[in-house]
VOTORMAR-193919 format. One record per residue (C-alpha): x, y, z. Coordinates in steps of 0.2 Angstrom, whole numbers, plus 5000, padded with zeros to 4 digits. Layout:
// residues N
XYZ...
END
This chain:
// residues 703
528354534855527354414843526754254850526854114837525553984839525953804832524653784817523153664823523853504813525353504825524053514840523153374831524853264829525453314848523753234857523553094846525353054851524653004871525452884880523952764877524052804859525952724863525652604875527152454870527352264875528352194889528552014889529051904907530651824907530751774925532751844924533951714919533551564930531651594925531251604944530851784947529351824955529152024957528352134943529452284949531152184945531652234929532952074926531151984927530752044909531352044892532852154890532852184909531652314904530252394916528452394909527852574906526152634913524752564901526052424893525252244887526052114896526351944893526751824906527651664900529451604901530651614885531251474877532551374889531951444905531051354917529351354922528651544927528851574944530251404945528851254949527051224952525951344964527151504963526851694964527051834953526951994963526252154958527252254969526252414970524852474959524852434945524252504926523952384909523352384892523152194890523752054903524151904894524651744901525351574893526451684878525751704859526651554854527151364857528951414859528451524875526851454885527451354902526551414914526551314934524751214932524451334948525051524948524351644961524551844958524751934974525252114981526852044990526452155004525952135024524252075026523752275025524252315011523352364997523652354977522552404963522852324947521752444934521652344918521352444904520952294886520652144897521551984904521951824892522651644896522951584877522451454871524151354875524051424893523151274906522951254923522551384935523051584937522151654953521851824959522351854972523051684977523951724995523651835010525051965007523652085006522052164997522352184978520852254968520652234949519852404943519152404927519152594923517752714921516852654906516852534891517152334892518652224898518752044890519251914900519751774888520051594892520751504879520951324881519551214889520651154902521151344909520551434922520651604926520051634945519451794955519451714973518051744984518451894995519251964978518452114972518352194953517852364952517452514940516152564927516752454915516152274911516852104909516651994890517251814896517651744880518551564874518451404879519151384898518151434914518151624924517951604942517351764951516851784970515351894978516252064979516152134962515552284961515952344943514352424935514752404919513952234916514352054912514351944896514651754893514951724875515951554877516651464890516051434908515951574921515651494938514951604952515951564969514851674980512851744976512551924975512152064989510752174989510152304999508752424998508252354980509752374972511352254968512652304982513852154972514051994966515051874953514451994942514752164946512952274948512752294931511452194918512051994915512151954897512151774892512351714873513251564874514351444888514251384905513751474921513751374937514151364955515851314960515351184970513951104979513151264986511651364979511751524972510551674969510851814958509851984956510552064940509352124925509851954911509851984893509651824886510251804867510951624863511451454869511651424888512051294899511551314918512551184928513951044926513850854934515150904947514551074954512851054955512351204965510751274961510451424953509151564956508851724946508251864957506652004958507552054974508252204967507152214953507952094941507152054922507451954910507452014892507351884877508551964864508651824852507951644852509051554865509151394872509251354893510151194894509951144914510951014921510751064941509051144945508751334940507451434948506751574936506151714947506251854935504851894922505451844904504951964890505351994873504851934855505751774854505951574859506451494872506751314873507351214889508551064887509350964900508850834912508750974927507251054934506751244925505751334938504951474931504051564944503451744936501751754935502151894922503151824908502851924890503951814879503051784863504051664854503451534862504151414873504851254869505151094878506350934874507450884890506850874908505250954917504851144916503951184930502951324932501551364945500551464935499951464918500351654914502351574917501851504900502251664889500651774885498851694884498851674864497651514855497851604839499751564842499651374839501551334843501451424859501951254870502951134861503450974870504550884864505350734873505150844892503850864903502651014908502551034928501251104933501351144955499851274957499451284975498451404975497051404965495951234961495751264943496851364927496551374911497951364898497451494882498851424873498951314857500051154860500951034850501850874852503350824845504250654838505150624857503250624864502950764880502350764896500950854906501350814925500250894941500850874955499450914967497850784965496450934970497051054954496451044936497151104922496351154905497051174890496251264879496951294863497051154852498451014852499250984836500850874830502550954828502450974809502850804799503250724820501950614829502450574848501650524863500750614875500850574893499950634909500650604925500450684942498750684956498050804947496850844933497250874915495650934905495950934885494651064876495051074862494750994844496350914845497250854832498750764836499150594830500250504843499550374858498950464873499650394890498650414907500050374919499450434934497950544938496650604930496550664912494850744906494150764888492850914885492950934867491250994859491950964842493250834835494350704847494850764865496350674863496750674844496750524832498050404841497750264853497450294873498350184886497550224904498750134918498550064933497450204947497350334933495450394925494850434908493450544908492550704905491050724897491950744876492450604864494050504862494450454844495650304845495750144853495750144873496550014885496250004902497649914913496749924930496050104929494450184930493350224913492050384916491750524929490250534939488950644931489550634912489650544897490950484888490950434870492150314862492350304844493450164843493750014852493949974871495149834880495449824898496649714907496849714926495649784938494749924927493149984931491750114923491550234938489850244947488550374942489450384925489050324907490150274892489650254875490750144865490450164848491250004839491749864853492349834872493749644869493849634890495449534888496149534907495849534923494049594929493049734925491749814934490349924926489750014940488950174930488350144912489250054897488150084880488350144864488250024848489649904850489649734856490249694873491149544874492249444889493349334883494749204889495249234907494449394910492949404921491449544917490749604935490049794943488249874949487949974933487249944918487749884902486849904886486749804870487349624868488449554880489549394875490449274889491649204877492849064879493449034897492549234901491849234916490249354922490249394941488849514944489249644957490449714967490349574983488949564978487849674966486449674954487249684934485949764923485949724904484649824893484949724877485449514878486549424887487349264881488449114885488949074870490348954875490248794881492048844893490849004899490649044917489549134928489949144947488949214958489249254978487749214989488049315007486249345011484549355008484349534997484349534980485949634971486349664992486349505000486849384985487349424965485749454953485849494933484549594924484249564909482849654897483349534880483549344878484549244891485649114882486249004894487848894892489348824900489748824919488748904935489548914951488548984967489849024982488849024997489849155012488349105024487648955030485748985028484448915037482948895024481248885032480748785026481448865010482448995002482349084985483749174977483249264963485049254952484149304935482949404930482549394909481449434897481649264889482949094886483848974876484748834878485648774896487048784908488248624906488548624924487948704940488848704957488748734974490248834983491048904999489948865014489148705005489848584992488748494980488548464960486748494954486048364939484848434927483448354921482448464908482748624913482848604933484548564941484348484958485548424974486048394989487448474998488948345006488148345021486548305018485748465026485048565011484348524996484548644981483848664963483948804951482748834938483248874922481448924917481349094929483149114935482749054953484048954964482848864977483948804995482948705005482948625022482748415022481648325032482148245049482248065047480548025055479748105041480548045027480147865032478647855021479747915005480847814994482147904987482748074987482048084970480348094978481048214991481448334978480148324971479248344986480248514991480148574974478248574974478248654991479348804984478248834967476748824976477748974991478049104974
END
């Protein structure tokens, strides 16, 4: 007998007809009321049909009926397992999208049973489906959503205000992975154990539950075992809690890490060897605090927005894009979390309107091989820690065509190197902020504003302008070169055992400041109205007391050393002094001064000790090299009160009480107290003119 064989085309035509090949739509009805609640009720669908094996199926209600399910909250069972092509819920158009704001899918079974829902194309809410459709949402048993063996599954939520949940104990399985895609939110718990990895490319996807690892590997977690690809959307905790994550993340787009009502914080894992991959420049917008814990490779950009914290904590990111700043702090704890060490790459750290946290603990010094630049919404340099320094090496630049301000805040040390370049203010906040440039300006073209406690110093150049409100000018053992201009306000000081050389002028507008290392260079030094002039240091050049300046040698009290002249050129200019003892720049205020003297306007002497002159006492208050002209008035503070008359160039008194007698000598500088004589012994004498002159005699003949 002959065996006829079918010719292969027929073969062909037979397979391709499979049931997938077939697979038809069945569209819920809910039977006629609209109420039904059980997949295996055929009255529950259109043309009281059953679904086949592998069908799409839409879950909405036909025109008339009532809401899926009769009201808000209700069920739709799957009543045994369960096979589908696509699950679609909320109907393909406005005539057939009602959906209960809440609608739970369940097993309908005993608290043991267990369904399997294998989805074979993915689950949608369209974009007229809102509210809420949970898996599973009662206890009727253990229903698991299995994905198949290989491929992806798109889980699509449509409209912004949807949202399509996997409760927490609700496991999705398979080596499939998920797409979330469209506008609304997909919730997923901890027990996923899908392998076949998760994307965001729209929408939110909010994590109720952290991953699970064991052994170095991703047991499960919101996002199956598989690699986490992020390119655009939301991913958050659901609520307040903090949640940690250990798959491998491809990042390749726009991201936002947090909302203002869940702020749970996020961390991405090494725990089971977790890396991030940079696939295309992307953006991290934080809102709740993200910790970074995964190295970050790749070839492209990233650049962190948002007001929320970006920990990046890999010593070992390879990114080469470069890293861009504009919202909030990035915070990084070592300066490898940077991207690669690259000067040559002079955009490798843009700030632009964030901060740059640097929390080193563990070493006192890092250097940052990096080119900066600043943008138009300024940036920030913050170190937390006062005992670590941080150098940046390469040069800092303007943001082409921007100019911004930069600002250092923190304990610590910011060192500039570099030849910088960039043209906006530089604000010292807080701490300290070094210049070592060999070449150039430390801190570019633009004006520095040092605040109250912070330090300028280092041993470069600064180019612009600088103002001191009640900071500190210099470090100990350096020199400091000022091209411009210096103002202080406030309390400012130059720091002991340090020099600055201001190249045009120091205007000392405000407050007091005290040179306690050395101020030189060219430029005049001038004290004007309401400020006061004081320190131990040196001070070279000419020195101007202005209208209503005021110099007060000393720190309580001191010796103030001026290498050029010093004048009074005011007839409102004032120099105090403090007298507390009997050593000179130790015991009582005393002014150097290797020029001409020009004296003018008031002296005031405040005595802090009652001195008992046998039978006198000499107070050196200044030292000069030669004088002009005279004070308008000299005076007698604190323990003593008198008002000294001048006649030629020696000022003479008495104190209220009639116990001392003093006179200052414009000639040498000298402020002479002296004891009176007892009655008895001034019987023979007929004024106190003749007494002064007596005591005077007495202390010129003692020098």
């Amino acid at each position: 007998m002959q065996t006829i064989k079918a010719p292969a085309p027929v073969v062909f035509a037979l397979s391709f007809l499979s049931s997938s090949a077939i697979a038809g739509t069945a569209t819920w009805d809910g039977g006629t009321a609209g109420t039904g609640t059980s997949m295996a009720t055929a009255a529950n669908w259109a043309g009281d049909a059953l679904p086949a094996s592998g069908d799409d199926l839409i879950i909405a209600t036909a025109t008339g009926n009532a809401t899926v399910g009769g009201a808000s909250g209700s069920t739709i069972s799957i009543s045994g397992n369960r096979t589908v092509g696509n699950l679609t819920f909320g109907g393909t158009s406005s005539g057939a999208t009602t959906l209960p704001s809440s609608l739970s899918i369940t097993t309908n079974g005993s608290g043991s049973t267990a369904r399997t829902l294998t989805v074979n194309t993915g689950i949608v809410m369209t974009d007229f489906a809102t509210g809420t459709v949970a898996f599973p949402g009662t206890t009727f048993g253990t229903l698991t959503v299995d994905l198949g063996a290989s491929g992806t599954r798109t889980f699509q939520v449509g409209n912004a205000t949807g949202s399509l949940s996997f409760v927490t104990a609700q496991a999705i399985t398979g080596g499939a992975g998920i797409i979330k895609t469209g506008a609304g939110t997909l919730g997923t718990g901890g027990s996923n154990t899908f392998s076949g990895g998760a994307t965001l490319s729209a929408g939110t996807w909010r994590t109720q539950l952290s991953s699970a690892a064991s052994g170095g590997a991703i047991t499960s977690g919101p996002f199956g075992t598989g690699t986490l690809t992020l390119l655009n959307g939301t991913l958050r905790s659901a609520s307040t809690s903090a949640r940690t994550y250990h798959n491998s993340v491809s990042l390749g787009g726009n991201i936002t890490l947090g909302d203002s009502t869940s702020s749970g914080t996020q961390t991405f894992s090494t725990a089971a060897g977790g890396a991030t991959t940079l696939t295309a420049n992307s953006i991290l917008n934080v809102v709740t605090t993200t910790t970074w814990d995964q190295s970050i490779g790749g070839a492209a950009k990233l650049t962190k927005t948002g007001a929320g914290d970006l920990n990046l904590t890999s010593s070992n990111n390879t990114f080469s894009g470069g890293l861009v700043i504009v919202q909030g702090a990035l915070i990084v704890d070592s300066t490898a979390g940077l991207g690669p060490a690259n000067v040559a790459n002079d955009s490798a750290v843009v700030i632009n309107g964030g901060t740059l946290r640097y929390t080193n603990t563990t070493t006192s010094s890092s250097d940052a091989n990096r080119g900066f630049r600043v943008g138009s919404s300024g940036g920030t340099i913050d170190l937390v820690d006062s005992a670590k320094i941080l150098t940046v090496v390469g040069a800092v630049q303007n943001v082409s065509g921007e100019t911004g301000t930069l600002t250092k805040t923190g304990l610590g040390t910011l060192r500039l190197s570099g030849d910088n370049s960039y043209s906006g203010t530089t604000l010292v906040s807080s701490g300290t902020l070094l210049v070592a440039n060999t070449t150039g300006s430390g801190t570019g073209t633009g004006a520095v504003t040092v605040s109250s406690g912070a330090i300028l110093g280092g041993s470069g150049a600064v180019g612009g302008n600088v103002t001191l409100n009640s900071a500190t000018l210099g470090t100990a053992g350096n020199t400091l070169s000022l091209s411009s201009t210096l103002t202080t306000t406030g309390a400012s000081n130059v720091a002991a055992a340090s020099t600055v050389n201001v190249a045009s002028s120091a205007t000392i507008s405000a407050g007091t400041f005290s040179v306690n290392g050395t101020l030189g260079g060219a430029g005049g030094k001038f004290v004007s109205s309401g400020a006061t002039l004081a320190g131990n240091g040196t001070i070279l050049g000419v020195t101007t007391i202005g209208d209503s300046g005021t110099l007060a040698p000393g720190n309580s009290p001191g010796l103030l050393t001026f290498t050029g002249g010093l004048a009074f050129n005011h007839e409102n200019a004032k120099a105090a002094f403090e007298v507390n003892g009997t050593g000179r720049g130790t015991g009582y205020d005393a002014v150097d001064v290797s020029g001409a003297l020009t004296y003018n306007g008031d002296l005031t002497v405040n005595f802090g000790y009652s001195p008992t002159p046998v039978p006198s006492i000499a107070y050196n208050l200044f030292d000069f090299a030669s004088k002009t002209s005279n004070f308008d008035t000299v005076s007698i503070a604190g323990s003593y009160t008198a008002s000294l008359s001048r006649t030629g160039d020696i000022w003479s008194g008495t104190d209220v009480g009639y116990t001392l007698s003093f006179f200052f000598d414009q000639t040498d500088g000298v402020l002479t107290v002296a004891a009176i004589p007892e009655p008895s012994a001034l019987s023979a004498l007929a004024g106190f003119g003749v007494i002064a002159i007596a005591v005077y005699r007495r202390r010129r003949s003692a020098l």
